[in-house]
C-alpha positions as CSV (number, residue, x, y, z in Angstrom):
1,X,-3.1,16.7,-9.1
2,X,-2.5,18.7,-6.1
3,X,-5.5,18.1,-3.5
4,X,-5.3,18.8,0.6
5,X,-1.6,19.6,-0.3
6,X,-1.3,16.3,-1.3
7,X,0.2,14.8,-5.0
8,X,-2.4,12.4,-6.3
9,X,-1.5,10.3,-9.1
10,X,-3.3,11.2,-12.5
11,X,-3.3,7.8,-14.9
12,X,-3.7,4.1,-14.4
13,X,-2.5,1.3,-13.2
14,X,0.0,0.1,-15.4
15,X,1.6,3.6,-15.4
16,X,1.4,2.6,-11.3
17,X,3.3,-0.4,-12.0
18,X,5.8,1.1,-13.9
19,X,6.6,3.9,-11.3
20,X,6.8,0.9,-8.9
21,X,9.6,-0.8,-11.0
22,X,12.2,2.3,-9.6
23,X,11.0,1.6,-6.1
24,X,8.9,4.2,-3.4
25,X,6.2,4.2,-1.5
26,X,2.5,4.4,-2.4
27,X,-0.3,5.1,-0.3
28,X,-4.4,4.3,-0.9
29,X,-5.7,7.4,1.4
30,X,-9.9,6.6,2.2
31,X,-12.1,9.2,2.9
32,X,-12.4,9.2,6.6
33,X,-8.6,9.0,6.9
34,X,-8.7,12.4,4.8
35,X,-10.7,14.2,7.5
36,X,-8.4,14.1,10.3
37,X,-5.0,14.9,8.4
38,X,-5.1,18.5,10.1
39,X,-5.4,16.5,14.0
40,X,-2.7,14.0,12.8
41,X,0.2,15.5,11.3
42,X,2.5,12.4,10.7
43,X,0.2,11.0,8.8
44,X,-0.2,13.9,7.0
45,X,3.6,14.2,6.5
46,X,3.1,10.1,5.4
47,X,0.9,11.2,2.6
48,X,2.5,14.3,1.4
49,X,5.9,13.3,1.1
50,X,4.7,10.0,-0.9
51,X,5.7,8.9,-4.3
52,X,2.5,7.8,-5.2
53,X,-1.0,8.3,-3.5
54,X,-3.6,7.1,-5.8
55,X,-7.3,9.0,-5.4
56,X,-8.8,5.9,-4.1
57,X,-11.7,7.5,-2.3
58,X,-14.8,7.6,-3.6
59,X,-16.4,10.5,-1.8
60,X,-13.5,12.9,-2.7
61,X,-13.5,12.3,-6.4
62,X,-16.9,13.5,-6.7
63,X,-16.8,16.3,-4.4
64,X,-13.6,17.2,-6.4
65,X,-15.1,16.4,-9.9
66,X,-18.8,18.2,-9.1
67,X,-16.6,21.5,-7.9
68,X,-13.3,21.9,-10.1
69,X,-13.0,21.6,-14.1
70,X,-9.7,19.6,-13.8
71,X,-11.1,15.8,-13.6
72,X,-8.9,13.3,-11.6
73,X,-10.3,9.8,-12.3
74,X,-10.5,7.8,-9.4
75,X,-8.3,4.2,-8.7
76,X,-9.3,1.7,-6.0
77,X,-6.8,-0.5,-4.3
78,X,-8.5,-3.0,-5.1
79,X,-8.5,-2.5,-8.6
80,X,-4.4,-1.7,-8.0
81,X,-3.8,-4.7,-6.4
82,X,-5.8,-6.7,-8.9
83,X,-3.2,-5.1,-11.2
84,X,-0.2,-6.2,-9.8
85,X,-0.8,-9.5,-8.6
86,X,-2.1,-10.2,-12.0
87,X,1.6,-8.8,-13.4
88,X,3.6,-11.3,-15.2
89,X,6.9,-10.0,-14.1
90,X,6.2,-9.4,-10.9
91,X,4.8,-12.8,-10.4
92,X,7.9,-15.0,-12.1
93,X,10.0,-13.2,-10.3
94,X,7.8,-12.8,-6.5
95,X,9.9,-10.8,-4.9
96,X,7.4,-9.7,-2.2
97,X,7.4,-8.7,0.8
98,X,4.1,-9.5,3.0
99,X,3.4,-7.7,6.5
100,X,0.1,-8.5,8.1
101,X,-1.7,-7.9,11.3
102,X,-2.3,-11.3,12.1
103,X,-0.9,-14.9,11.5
104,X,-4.5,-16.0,10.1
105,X,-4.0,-13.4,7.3
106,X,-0.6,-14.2,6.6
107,X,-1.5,-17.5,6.1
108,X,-4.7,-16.6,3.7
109,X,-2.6,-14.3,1.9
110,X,0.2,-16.6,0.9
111,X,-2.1,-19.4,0.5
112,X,-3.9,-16.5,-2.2
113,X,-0.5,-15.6,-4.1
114,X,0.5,-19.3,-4.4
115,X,-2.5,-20.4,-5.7
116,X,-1.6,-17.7,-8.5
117,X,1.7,-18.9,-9.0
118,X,3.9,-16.8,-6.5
119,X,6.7,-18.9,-5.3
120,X,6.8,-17.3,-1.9
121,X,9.9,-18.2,0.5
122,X,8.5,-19.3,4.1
123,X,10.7,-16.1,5.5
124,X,9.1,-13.3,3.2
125,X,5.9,-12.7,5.8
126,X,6.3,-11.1,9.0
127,X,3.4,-10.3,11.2
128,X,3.6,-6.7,12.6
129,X,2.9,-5.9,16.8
130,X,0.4,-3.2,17.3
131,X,1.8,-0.2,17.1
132,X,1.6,2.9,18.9
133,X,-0.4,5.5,16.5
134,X,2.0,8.2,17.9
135,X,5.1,6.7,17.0
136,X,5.1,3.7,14.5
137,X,8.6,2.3,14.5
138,X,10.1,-1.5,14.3
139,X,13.9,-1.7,14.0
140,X,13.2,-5.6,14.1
141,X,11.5,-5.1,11.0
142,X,14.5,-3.0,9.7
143,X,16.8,-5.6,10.9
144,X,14.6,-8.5,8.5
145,X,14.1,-6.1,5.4
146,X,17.8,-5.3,5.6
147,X,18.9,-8.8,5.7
148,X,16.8,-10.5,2.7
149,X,15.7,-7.1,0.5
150,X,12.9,-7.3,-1.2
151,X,11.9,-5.6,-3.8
152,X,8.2,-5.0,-3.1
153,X,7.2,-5.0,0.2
154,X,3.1,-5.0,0.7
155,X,1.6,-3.2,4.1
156,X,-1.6,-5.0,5.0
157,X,-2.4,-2.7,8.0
158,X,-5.1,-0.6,8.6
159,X,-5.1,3.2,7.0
160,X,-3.4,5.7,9.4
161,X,-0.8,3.2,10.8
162,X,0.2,1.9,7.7
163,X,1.5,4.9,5.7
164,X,3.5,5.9,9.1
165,X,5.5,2.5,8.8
166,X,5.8,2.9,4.9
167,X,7.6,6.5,5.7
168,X,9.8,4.9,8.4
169,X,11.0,2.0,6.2
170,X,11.5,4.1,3.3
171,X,13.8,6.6,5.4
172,X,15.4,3.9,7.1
173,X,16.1,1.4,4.5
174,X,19.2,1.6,2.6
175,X,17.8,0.8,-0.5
176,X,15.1,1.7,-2.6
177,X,12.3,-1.3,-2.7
178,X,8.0,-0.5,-3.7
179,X,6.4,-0.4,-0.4
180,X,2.5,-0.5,-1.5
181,X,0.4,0.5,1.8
182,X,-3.0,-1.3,0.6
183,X,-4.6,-2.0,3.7
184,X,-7.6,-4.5,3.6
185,X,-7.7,-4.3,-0.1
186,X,-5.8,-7.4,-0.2
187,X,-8.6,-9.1,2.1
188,X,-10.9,-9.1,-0.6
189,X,-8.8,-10.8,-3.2
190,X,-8.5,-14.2,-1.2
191,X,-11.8,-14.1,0.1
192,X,-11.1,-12.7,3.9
193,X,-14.1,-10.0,3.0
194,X,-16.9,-9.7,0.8
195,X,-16.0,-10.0,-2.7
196,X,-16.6,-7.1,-4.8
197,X,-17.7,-7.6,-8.3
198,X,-15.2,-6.0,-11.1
């Protein structure tokens, strides 16, 4: 369903997963991010030319529900990520992909997927710089995706930066992996943030 000009996904999570198995990038847009896509237009340009964006904000569902007949039913990415870690192939096979903003969460998340049965390589983490919001680019991170390609690559930045990498690596990879832009969802799985009941 088309909202603010941009594609969100209508179904649920396994239909998610199974989108994910040809590869592309999927985005988790919140609310407040929403509000400034006219005063940033790469991230605009992030969202719109996604593969999937799934209608994980709260605040925009109902506006949308309360004011148009066509329904879109809305998908946290927590409830995503719940999803896919909990995925028996993608589990025996853990071919992720981690980038974090800090060695502490790297380490919490990896100690998180192991602890579920992910046999994570040591080399399958990297923890990204701080990026300039104007031009988010890493050919170092090119240079590591390249060399090891992984199929599923999981963004654990904050919303606005995020999507801007997952559009570079997806035009400058040369191949076709999942890059899932989730943000702190993934804090609250390992216990980094508040736990939110199912």
């Amino acid at each position: 369903m088309k909202i603010l000009g941009i594609d969100f996904y209508e179904g649920n999570v396994e239909g998610i997963l199974h989108r994910l198995e040809l590869g592309g990038l999927l985005v988790v847009p919140a609310a407040p991010a929403l509000t400034r896509i006219e005063d940033d237009l790469d991230y605009y340009e992030a969202l719109r030319t996604a593969d999937i964006v799934i209608p994980d904000s709260g605040f925009m569902t109902l506006i949308w529900n309360l004011t148009h007949k066509e329904k879109i039913q809305r998908i946290s990415g927590f409830e995503f990520l719940s999803g896919f870690f909990s995925d028996k192939d993608i589990r025996h096979n853990s071919d992720l992909f981690l980038i974090d903003p800090s060695p502490e969460e790297n380490a919490a998340n990896q100690q998180f997927l192991s602890e579920r049965g992910f046999m994570l390589a040591k080399d399958v983490s990297y923890v990204a710089p701080v990026y300039d919001p104007h031009l988010v680019e890493d050919s170092k991170l090119i240079e590591i995706l390249e060399a090891c390609r992984p199929q599923n690559i999981v963004i654990n930045l904050g919303g606005g930066v995020q999507e801007k990498l997952g559009a570079y690596l997806k035009g400058k990879l040369t191949y076709r992996p999942a890059i899932i832009c989730t943000g702190a969802a993934i804090a609250f799985l390992p216990g980094k943030q508040v736990r939110i009941p199912k």
